[in-house]
N, CA, C and O atoms as CSV, one atom per row, in Angstrom:
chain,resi,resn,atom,element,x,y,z
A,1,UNK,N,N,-15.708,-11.375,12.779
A,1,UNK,CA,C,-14.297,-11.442,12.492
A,1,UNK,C,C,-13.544,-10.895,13.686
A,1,UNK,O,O,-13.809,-9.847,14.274
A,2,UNK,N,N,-12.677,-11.651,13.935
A,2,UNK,CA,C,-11.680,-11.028,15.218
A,2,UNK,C,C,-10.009,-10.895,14.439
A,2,UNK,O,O,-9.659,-11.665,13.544
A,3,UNK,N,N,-9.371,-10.091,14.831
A,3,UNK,CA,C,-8.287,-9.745,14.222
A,3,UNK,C,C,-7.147,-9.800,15.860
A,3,UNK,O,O,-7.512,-9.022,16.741
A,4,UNK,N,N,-6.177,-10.472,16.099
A,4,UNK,CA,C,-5.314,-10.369,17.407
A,4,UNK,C,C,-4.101,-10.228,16.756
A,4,UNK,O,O,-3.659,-10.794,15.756
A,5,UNK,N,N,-3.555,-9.240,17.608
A,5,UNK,CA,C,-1.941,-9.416,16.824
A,5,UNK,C,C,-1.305,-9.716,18.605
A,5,UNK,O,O,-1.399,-8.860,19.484
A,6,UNK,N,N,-0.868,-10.684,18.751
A,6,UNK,CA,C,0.027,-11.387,19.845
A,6,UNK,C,C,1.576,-10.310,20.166
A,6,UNK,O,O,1.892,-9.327,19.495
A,7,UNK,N,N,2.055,-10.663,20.929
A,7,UNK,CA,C,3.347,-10.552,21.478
A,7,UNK,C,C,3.785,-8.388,20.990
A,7,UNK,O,O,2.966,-7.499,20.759
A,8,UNK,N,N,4.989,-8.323,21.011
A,8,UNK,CA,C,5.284,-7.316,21.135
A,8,UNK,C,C,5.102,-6.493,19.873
A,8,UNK,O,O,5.425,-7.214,18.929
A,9,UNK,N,N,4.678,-5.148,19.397
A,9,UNK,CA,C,5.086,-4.517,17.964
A,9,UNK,C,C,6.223,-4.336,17.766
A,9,UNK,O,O,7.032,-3.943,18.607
A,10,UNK,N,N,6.475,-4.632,16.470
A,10,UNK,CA,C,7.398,-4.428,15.925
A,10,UNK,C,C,7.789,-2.827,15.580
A,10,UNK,O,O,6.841,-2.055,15.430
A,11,UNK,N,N,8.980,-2.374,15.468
A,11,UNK,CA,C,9.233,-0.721,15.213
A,11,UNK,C,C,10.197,-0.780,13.676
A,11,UNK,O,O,10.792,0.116,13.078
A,12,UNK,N,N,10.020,-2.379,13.355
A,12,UNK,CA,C,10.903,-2.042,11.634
A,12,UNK,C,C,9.504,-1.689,10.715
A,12,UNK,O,O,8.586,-2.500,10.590
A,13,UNK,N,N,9.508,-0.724,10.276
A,13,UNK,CA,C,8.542,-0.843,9.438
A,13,UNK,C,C,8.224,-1.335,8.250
A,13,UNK,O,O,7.330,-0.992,7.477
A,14,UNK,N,N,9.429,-2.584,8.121
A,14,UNK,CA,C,8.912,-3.852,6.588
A,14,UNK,C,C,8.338,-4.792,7.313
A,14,UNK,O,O,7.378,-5.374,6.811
A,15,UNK,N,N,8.760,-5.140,8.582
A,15,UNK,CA,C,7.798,-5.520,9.096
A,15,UNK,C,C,6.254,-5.758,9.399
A,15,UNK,O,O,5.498,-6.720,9.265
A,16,UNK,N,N,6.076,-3.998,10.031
A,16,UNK,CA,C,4.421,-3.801,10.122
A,16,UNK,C,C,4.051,-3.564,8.708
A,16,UNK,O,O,2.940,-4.046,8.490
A,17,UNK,N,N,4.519,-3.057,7.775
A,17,UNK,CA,C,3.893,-3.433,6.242
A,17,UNK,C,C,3.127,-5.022,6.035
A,17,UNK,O,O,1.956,-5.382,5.912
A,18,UNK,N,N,4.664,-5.848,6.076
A,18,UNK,CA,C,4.376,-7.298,5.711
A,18,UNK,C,C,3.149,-7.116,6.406
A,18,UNK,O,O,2.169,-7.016,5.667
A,19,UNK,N,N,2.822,-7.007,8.310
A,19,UNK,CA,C,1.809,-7.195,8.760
A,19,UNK,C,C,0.463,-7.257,8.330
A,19,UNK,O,O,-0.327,-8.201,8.288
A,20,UNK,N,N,0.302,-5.469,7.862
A,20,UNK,CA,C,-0.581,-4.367,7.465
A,20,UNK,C,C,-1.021,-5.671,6.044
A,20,UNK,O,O,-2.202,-6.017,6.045
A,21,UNK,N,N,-0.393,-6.108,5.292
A,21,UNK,CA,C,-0.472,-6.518,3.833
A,21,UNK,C,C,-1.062,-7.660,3.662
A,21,UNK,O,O,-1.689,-7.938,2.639
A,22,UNK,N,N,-0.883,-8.600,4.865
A,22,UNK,CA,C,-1.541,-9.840,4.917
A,22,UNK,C,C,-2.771,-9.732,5.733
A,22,UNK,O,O,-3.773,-10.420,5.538
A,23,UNK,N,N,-2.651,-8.873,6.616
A,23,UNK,CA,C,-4.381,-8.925,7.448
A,23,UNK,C,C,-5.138,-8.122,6.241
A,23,UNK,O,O,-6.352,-8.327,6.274
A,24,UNK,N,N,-4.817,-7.465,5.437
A,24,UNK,CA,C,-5.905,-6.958,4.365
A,24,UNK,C,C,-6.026,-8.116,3.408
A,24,UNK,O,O,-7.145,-8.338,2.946
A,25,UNK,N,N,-5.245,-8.708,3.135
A,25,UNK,CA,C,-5.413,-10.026,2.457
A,25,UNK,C,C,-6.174,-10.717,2.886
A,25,UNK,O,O,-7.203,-11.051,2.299
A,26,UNK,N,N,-5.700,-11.227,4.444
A,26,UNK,CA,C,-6.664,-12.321,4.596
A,26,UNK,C,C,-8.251,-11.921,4.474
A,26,UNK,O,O,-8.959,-12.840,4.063
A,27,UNK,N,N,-8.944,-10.623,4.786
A,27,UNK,CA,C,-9.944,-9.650,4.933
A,27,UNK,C,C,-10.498,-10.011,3.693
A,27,UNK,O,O,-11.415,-10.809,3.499
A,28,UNK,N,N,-9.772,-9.263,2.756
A,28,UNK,CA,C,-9.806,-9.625,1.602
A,28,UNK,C,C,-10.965,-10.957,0.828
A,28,UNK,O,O,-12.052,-10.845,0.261
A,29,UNK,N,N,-9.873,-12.472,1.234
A,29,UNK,CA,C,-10.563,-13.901,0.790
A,29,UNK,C,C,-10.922,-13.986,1.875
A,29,UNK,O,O,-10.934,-15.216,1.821
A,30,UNK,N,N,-11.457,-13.656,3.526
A,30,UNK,CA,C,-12.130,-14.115,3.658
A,30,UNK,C,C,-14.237,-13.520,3.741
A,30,UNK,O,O,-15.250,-13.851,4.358
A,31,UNK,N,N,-13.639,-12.072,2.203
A,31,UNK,CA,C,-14.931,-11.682,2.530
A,31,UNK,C,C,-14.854,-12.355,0.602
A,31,UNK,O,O,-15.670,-11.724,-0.069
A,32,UNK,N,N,-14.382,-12.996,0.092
A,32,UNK,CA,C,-14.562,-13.542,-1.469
A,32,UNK,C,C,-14.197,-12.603,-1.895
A,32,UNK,O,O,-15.251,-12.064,-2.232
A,33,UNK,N,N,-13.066,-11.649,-2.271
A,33,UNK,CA,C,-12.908,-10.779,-3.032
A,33,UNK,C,C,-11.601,-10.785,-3.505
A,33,UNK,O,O,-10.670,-11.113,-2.770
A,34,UNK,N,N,-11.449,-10.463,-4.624
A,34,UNK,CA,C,-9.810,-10.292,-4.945
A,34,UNK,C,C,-8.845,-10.425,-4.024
A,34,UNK,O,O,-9.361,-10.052,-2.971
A,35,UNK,N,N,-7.699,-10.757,-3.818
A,35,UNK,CA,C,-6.593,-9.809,-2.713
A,35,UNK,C,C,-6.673,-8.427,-3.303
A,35,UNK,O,O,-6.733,-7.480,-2.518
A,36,UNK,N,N,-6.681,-8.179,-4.765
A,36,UNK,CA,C,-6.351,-6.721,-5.048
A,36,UNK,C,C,-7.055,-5.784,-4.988
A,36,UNK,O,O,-6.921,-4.705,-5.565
A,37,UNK,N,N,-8.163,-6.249,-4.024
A,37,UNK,CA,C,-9.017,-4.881,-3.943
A,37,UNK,C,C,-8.233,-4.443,-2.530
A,37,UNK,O,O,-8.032,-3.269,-2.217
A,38,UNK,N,N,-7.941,-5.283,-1.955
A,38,UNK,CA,C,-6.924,-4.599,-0.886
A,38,UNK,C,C,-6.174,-3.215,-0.799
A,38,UNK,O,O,-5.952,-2.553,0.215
A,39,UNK,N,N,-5.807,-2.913,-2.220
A,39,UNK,CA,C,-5.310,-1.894,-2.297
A,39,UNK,C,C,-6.444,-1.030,-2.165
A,39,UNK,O,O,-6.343,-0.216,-1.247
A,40,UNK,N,N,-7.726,-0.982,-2.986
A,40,UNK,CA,C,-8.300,0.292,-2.346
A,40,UNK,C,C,-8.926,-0.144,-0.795
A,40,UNK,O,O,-9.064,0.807,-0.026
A,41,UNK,N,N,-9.150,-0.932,-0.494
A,41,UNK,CA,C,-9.203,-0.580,0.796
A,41,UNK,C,C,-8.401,0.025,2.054
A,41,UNK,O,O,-8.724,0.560,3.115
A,42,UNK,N,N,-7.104,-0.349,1.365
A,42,UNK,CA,C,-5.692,0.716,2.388
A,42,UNK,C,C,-5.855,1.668,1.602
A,42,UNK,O,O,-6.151,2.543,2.416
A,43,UNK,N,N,-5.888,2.256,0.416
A,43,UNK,CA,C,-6.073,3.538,0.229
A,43,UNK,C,C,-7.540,4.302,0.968
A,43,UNK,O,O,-7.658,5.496,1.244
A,44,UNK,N,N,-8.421,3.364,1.145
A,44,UNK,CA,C,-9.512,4.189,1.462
A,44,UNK,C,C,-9.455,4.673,3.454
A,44,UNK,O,O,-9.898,5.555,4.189
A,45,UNK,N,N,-8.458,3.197,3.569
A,45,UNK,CA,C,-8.342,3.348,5.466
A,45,UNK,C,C,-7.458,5.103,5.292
A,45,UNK,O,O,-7.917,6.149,5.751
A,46,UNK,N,N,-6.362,4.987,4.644
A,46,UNK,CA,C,-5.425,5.576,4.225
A,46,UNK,C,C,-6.342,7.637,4.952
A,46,UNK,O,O,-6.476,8.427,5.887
A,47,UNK,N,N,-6.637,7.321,3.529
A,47,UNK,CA,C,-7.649,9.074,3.222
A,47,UNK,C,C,-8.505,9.051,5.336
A,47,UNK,O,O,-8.136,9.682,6.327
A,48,UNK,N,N,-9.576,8.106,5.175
A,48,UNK,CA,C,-10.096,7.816,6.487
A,48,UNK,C,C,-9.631,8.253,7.368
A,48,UNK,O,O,-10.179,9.275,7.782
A,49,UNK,N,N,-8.245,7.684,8.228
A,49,UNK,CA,C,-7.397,8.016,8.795
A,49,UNK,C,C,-7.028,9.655,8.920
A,49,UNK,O,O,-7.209,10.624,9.656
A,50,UNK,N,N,-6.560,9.367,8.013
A,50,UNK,CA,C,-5.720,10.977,7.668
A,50,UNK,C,C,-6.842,12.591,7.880
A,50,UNK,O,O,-6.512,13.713,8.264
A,51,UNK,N,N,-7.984,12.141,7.511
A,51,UNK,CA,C,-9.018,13.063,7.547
A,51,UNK,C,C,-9.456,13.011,9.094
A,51,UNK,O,O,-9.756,14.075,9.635
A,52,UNK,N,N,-9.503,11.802,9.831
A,52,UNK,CA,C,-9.821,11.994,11.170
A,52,UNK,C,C,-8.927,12.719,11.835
A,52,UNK,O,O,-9.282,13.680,12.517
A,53,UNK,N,N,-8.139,12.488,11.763
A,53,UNK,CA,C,-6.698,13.366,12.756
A,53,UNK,C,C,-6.209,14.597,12.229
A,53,UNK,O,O,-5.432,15.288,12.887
A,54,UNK,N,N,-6.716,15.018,10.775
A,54,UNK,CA,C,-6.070,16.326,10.408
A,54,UNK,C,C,-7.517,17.372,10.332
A,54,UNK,O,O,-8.687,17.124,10.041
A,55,UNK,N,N,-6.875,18.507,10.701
A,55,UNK,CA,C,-7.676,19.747,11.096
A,55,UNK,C,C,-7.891,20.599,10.361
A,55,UNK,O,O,-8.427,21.667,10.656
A,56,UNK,N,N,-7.388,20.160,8.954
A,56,UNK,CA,C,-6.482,20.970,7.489
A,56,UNK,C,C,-8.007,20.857,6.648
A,56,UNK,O,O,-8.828,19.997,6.967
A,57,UNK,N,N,-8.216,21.689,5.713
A,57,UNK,CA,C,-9.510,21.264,5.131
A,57,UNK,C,C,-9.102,20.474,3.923
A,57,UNK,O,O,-7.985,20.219,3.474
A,58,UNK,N,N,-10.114,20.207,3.582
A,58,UNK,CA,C,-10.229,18.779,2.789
A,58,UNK,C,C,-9.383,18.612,1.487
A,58,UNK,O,O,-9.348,17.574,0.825
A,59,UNK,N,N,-8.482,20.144,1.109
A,59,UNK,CA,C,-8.151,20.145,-0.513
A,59,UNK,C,C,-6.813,20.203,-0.132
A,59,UNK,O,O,-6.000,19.812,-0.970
A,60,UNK,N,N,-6.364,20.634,1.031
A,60,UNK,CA,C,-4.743,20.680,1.737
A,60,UNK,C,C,-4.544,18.638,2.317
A,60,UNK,O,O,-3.563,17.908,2.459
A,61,UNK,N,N,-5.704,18.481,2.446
A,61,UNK,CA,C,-5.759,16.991,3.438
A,61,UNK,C,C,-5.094,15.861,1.924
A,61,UNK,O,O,-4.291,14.948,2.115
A,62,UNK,N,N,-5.879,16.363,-0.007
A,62,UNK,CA,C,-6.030,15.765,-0.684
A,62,UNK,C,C,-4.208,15.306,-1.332
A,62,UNK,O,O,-3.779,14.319,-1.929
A,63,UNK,N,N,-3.420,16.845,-0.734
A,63,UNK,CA,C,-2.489,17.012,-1.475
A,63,UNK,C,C,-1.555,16.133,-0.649
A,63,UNK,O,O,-0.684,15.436,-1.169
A,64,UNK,N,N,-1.849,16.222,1.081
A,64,UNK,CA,C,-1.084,15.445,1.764
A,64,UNK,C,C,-1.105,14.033,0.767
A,64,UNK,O,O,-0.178,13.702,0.028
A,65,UNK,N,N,-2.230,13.392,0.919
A,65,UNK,CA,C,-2.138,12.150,0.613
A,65,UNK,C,C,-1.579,12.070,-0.323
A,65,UNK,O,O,-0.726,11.182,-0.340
A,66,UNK,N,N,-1.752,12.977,-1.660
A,66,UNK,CA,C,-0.811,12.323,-2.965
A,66,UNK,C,C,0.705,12.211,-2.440
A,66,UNK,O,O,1.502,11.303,-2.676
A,67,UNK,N,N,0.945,13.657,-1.473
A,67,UNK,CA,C,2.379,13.096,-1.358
A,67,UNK,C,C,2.961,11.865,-0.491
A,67,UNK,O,O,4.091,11.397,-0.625
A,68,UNK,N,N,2.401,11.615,0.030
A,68,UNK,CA,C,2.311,10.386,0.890
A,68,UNK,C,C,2.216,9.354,0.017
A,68,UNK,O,O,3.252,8.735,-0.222
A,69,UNK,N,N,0.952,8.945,-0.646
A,69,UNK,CA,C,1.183,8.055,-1.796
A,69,UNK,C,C,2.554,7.867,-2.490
A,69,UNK,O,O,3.234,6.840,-2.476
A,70,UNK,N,N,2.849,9.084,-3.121
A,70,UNK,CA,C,4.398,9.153,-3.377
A,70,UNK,C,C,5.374,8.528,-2.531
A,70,UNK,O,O,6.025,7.498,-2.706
A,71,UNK,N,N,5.363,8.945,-2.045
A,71,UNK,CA,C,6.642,8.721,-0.789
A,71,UNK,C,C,6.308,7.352,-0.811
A,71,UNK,O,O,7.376,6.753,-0.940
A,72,UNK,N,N,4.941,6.173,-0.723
A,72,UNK,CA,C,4.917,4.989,-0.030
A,72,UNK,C,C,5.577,4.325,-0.938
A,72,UNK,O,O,6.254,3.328,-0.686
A,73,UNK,N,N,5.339,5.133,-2.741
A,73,UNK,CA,C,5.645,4.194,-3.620
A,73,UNK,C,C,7.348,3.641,-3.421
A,73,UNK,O,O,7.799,2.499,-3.513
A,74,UNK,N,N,7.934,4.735,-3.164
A,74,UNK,CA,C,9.496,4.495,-3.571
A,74,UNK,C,C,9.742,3.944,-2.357
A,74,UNK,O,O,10.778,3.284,-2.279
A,75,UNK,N,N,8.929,4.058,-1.193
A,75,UNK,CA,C,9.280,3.763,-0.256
A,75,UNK,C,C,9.122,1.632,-0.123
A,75,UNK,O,O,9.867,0.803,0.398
A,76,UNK,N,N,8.163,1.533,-0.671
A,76,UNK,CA,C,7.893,-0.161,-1.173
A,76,UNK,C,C,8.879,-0.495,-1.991
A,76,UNK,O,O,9.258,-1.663,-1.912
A,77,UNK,N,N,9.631,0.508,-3.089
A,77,UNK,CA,C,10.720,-0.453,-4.090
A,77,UNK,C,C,11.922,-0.532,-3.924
A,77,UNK,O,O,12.880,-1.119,-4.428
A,78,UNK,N,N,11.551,0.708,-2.498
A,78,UNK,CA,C,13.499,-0.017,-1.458
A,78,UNK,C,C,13.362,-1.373,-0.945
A,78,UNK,O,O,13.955,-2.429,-1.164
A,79,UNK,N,N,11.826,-0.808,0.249
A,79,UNK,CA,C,11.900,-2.017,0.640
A,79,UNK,C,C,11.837,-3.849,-0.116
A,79,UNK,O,O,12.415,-4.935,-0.068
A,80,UNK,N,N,10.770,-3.183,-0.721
A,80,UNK,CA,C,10.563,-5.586,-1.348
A,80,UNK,C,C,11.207,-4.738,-2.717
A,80,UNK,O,O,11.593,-3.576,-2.849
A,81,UNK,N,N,11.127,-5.892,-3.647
A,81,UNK,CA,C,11.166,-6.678,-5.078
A,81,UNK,C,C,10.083,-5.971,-5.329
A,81,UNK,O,O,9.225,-6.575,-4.685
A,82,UNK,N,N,9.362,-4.728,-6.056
A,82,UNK,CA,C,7.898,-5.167,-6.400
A,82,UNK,C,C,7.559,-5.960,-7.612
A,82,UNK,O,O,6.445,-6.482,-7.629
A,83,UNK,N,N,8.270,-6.111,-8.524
A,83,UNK,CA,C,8.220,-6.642,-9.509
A,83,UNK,C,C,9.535,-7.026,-11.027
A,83,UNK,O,O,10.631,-6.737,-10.546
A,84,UNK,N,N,9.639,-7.267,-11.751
A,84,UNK,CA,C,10.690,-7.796,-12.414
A,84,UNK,C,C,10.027,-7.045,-13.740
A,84,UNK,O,O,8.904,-7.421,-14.077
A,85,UNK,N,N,10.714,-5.942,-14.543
A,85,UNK,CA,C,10.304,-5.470,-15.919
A,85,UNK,C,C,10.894,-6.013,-17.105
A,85,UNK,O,O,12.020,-5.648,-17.443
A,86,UNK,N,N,10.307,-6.767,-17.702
A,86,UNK,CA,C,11.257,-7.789,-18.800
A,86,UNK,C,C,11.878,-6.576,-19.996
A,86,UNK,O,O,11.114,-5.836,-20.616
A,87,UNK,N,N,12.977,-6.563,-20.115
A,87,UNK,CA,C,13.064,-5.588,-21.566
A,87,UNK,C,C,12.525,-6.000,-22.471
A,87,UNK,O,O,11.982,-7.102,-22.391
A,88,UNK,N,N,12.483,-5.158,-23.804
A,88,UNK,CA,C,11.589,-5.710,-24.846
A,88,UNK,C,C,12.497,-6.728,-25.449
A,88,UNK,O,O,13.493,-7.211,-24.909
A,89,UNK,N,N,12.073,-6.967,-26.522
A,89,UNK,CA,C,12.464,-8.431,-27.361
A,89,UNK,C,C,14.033,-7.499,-28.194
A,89,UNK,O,O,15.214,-7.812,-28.346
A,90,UNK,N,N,13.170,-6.246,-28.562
A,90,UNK,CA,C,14.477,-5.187,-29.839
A,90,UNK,C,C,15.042,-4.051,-28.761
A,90,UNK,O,O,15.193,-2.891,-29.146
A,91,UNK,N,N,15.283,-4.359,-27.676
A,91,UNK,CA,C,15.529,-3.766,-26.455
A,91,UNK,C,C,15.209,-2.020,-27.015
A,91,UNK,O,O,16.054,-1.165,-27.280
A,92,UNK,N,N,13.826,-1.915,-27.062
A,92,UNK,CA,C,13.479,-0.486,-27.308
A,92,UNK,C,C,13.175,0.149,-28.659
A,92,UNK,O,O,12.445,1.093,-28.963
A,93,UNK,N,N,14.109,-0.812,-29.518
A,93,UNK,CA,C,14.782,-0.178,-31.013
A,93,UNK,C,C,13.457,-0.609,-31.820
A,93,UNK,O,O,12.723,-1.501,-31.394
A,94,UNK,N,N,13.209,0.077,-32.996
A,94,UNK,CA,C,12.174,-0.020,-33.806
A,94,UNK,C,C,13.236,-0.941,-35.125
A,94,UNK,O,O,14.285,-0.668,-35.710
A,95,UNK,N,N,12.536,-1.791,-35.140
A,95,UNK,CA,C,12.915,-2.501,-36.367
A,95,UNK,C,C,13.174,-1.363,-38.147
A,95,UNK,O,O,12.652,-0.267,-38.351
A,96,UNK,N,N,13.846,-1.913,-38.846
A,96,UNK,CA,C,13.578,-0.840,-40.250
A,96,UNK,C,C,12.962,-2.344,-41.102
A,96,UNK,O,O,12.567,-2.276,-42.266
């Protein structure tokens, strides 16, 4: 597998997301697997990463990541659409 990313980086970061989101995709089908295992595999680059470059031991390294996780979440539902939540049918209300 060869992976090239051409021409200049980009510095918007919905950008290098979109990027980041489709080369794990394509990774993804072209090893036969879900797209959605994608997610643990950026979570697993994620931890990977983070443990190579930090000097912190492993239970300070664990807490980074949740907050990071955090942060990516809200940080994805500025950026895209993630999804559409239908209200209920009795918008909440319990029938009598």
């Amino acid at each position: 597998m060869r992976v090239e990313i051409t021409g200049p980086m980009s510095t918007d970061p919905k950008e290098n997301i979109l990027t980041i989101s489709l080369i794990t995709k394509t990774i993804c089908q072209g090893a036969g697997q879900d797209p959605a295992e994608a997610v643990m595999m950026l979570l697993t680059a994620a931890a990977h990463i983070t443990m190579q470059q930090s000097k912190e031991p492993t239970d300070k390294i664990l807490m980074t990541l949740a907050g990071a996780l955090g942060a990516a979440t809200v940080a994805a539902e500025g950026f895209f659409t993630l999804r559409v939540v239908p209200k209920p049918a009795n918008d909440g209300k319990k029938k009598k």
